[in-house]
Backbone as numpy.savetxt, mean C-alpha at the origin, in Angstrom:
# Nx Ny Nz CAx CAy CAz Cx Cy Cz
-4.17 -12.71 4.52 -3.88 -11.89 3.36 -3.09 -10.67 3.82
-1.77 -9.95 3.16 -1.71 -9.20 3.31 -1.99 -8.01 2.39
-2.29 -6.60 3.85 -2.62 -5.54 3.18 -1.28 -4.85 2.68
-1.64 -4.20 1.64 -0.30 -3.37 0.81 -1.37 -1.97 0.93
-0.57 -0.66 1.53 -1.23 0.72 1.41 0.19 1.72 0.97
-0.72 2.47 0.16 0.18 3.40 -0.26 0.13 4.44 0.47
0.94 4.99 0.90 0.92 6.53 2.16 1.88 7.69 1.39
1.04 8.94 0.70 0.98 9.56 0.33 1.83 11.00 0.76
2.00 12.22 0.68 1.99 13.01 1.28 1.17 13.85 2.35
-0.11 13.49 1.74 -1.05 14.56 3.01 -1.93 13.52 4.09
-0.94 14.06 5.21 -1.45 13.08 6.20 -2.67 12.87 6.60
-3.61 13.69 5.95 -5.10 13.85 6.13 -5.99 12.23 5.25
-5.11 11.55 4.30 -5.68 10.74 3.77 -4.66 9.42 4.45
-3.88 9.31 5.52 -4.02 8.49 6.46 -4.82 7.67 7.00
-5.81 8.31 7.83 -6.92 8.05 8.25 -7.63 7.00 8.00
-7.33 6.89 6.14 -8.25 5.34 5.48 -7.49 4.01 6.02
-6.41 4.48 6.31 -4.93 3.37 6.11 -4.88 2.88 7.56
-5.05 3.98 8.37 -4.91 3.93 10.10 -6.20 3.13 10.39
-7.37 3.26 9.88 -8.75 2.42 10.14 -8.32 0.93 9.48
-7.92 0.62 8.12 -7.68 -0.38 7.67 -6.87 -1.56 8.54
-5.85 -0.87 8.73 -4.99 -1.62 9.65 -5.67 -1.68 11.10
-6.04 -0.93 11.88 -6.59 -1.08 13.12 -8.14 -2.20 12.90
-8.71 -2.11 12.21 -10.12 -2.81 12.15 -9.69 -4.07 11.35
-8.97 -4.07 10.75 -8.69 -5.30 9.61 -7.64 -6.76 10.02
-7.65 -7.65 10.04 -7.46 -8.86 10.48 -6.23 -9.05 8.85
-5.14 -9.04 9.54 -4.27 -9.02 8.32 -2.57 -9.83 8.50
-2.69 -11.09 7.94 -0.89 -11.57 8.00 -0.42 -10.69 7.85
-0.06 -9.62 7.25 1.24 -8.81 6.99 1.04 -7.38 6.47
1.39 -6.02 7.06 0.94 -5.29 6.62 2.19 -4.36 5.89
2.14 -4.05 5.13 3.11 -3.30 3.95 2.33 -1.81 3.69
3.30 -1.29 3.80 3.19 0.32 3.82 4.30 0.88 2.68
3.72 1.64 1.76 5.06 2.12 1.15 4.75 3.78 1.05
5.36 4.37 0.61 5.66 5.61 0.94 6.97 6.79 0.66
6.98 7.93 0.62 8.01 9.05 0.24 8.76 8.65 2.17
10.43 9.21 2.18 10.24 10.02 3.68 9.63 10.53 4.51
8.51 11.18 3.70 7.54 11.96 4.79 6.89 11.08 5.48
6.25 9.80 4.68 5.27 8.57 4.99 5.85 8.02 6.51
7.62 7.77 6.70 7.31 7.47 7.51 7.28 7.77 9.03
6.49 9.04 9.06 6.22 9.90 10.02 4.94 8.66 10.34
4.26 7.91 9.88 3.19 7.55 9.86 3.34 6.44 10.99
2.27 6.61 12.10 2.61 5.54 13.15 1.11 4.59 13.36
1.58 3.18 14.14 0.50 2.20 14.08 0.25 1.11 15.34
-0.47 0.99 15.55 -0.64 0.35 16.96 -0.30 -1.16 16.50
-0.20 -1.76 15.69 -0.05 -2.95 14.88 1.21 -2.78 14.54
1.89 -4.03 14.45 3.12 -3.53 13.38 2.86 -4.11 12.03
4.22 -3.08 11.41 3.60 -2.65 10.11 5.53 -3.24 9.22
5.21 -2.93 8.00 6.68 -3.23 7.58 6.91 -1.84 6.27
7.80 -0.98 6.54 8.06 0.80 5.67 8.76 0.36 4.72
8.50 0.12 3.42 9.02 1.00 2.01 8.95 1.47 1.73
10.52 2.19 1.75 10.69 3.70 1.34 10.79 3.87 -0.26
10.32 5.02 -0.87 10.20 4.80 -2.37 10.90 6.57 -2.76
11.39 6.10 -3.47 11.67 7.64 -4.32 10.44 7.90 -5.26
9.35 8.17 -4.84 8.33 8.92 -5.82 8.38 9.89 -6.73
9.68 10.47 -6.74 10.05 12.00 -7.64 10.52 11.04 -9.04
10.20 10.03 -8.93 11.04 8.95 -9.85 9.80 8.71 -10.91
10.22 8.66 -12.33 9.28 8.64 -13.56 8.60 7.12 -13.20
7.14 6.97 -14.09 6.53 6.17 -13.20 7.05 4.79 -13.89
7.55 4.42 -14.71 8.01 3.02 -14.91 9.18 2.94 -14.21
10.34 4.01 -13.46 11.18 3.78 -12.45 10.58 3.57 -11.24
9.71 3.67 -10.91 9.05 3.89 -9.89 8.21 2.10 -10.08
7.64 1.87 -10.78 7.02 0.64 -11.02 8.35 -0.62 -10.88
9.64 -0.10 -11.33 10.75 -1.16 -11.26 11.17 -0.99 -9.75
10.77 -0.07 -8.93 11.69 0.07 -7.59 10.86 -0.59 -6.70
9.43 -0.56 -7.12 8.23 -1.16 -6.01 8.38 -2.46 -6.36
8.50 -3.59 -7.31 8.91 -4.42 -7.84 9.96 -4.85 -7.25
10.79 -4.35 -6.82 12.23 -5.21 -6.41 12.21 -5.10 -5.18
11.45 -4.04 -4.64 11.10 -3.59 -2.91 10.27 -4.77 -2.46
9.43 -5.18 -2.89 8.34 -6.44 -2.79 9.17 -7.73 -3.04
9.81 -7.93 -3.61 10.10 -9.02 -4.01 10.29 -10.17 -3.07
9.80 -11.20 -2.80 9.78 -12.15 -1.46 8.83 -11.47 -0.65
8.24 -10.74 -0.72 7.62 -9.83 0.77 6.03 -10.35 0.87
5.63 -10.94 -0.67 4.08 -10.91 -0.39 3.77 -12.83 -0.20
3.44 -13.54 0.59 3.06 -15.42 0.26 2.08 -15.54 -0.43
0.90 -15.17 -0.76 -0.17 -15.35 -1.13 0.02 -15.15 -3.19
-1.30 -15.23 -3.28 -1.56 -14.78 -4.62 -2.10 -13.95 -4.83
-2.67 -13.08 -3.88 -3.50 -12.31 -4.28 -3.13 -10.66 -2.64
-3.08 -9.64 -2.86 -3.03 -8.75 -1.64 -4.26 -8.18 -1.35
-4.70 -7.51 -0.19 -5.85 -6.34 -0.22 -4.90 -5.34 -0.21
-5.75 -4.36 -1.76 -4.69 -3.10 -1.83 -5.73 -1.66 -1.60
-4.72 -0.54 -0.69 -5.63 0.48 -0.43 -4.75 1.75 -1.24
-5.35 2.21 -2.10 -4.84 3.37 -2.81 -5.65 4.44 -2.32
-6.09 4.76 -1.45 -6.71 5.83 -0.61 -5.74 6.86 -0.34
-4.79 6.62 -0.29 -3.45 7.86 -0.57 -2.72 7.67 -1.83
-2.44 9.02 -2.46 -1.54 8.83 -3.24 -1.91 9.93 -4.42
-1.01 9.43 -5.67 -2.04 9.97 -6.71 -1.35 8.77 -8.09
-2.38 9.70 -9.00 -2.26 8.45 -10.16 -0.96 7.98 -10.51
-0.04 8.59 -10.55 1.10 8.29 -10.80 1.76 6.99 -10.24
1.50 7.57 -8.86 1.81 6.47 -7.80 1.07 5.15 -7.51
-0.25 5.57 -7.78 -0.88 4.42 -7.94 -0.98 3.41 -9.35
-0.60 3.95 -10.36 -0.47 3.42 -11.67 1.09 2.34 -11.50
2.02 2.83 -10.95 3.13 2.18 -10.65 2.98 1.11 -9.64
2.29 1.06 -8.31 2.05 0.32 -7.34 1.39 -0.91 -8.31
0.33 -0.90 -9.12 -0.79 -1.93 -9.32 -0.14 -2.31 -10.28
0.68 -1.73 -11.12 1.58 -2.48 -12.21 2.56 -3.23 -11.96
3.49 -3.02 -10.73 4.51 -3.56 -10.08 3.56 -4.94 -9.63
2.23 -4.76 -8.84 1.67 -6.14 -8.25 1.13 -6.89 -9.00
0.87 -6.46 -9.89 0.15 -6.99 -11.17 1.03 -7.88 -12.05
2.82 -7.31 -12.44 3.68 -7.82 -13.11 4.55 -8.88 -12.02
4.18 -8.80 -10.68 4.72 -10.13 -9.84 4.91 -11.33 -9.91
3.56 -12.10 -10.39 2.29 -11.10 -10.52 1.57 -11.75 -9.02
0.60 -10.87 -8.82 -0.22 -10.76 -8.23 -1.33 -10.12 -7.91
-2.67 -10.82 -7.36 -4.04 -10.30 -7.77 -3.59 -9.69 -7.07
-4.87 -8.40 -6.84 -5.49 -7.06 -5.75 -6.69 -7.20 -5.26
-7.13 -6.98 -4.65 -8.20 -7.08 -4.43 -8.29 -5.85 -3.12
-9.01 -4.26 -4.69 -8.66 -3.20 -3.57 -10.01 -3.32 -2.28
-9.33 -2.38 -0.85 -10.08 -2.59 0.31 -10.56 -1.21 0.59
-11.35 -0.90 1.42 -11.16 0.41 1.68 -12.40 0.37 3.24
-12.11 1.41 3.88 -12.82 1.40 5.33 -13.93 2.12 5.55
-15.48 1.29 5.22 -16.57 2.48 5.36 -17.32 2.42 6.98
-17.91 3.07 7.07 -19.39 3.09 8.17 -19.56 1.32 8.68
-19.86 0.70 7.43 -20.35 -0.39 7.40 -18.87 -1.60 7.78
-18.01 -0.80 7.79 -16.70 -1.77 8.20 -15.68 -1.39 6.92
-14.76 -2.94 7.12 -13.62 -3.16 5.42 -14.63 -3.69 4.74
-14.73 -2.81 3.76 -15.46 -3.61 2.27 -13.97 -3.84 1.08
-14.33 -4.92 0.40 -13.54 -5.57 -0.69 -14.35 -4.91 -1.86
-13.28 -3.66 -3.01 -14.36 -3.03 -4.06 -13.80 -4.04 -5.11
């Protein structure tokens, strides 16, 4: 399965994304993100979409959409919205959603990757 993470501005909510990918067993990992995002580094490799986020959110839902396009095999991704904000995340799950494709969000506790 691949993971799809959104990487945000404040590098402090990294951390979920950097555990995900390091602990998580994953075909393909997709990162999307502003310029700043890709300051963001990974012991795994990873694959950077760059996004204009200053972009209204149904432009933003058409740019993640055409950025993906061919990128995901499956039917379904693990998605981590642990960065971001609603905006961005309202556009991400609509773009995977109108692919279409399931989600199935992930996130990294104590107890390991849990599937919420």
């Amino acid at each position: 399965m691949e993971l799809v993470a959104l990487l945000s501005s404040g590098e402090g909510t990294w951390v979920q994304v950097s555990g995900l990918i390091k602990y998580g067993e994953w075909d393909r990992i997709i990162l999307l993100g502003s310029s700043f995002a890709e300051k963001f580094t990974s012991e795994k490799p990873t694959e950077f979409i760059r996004l204009d986020t200053g972009k209204k959110v149904v432009e933003l839902k058409d740019e993640i959409m055409k950025k993906l396009a061919g990128k995901i095999n499956g039917t379904e991704v693990a998605l981590s919205i642990a960065s971001g904000n609603g905006k961005e995340h309202m556009a991400l799950i609509s773009a995977l959603l109108g692919m279409p494709v399931g989600v199935r969000f992930v996130a990294l506790t104590q107890d390991g990757i849990v599937y919420l």
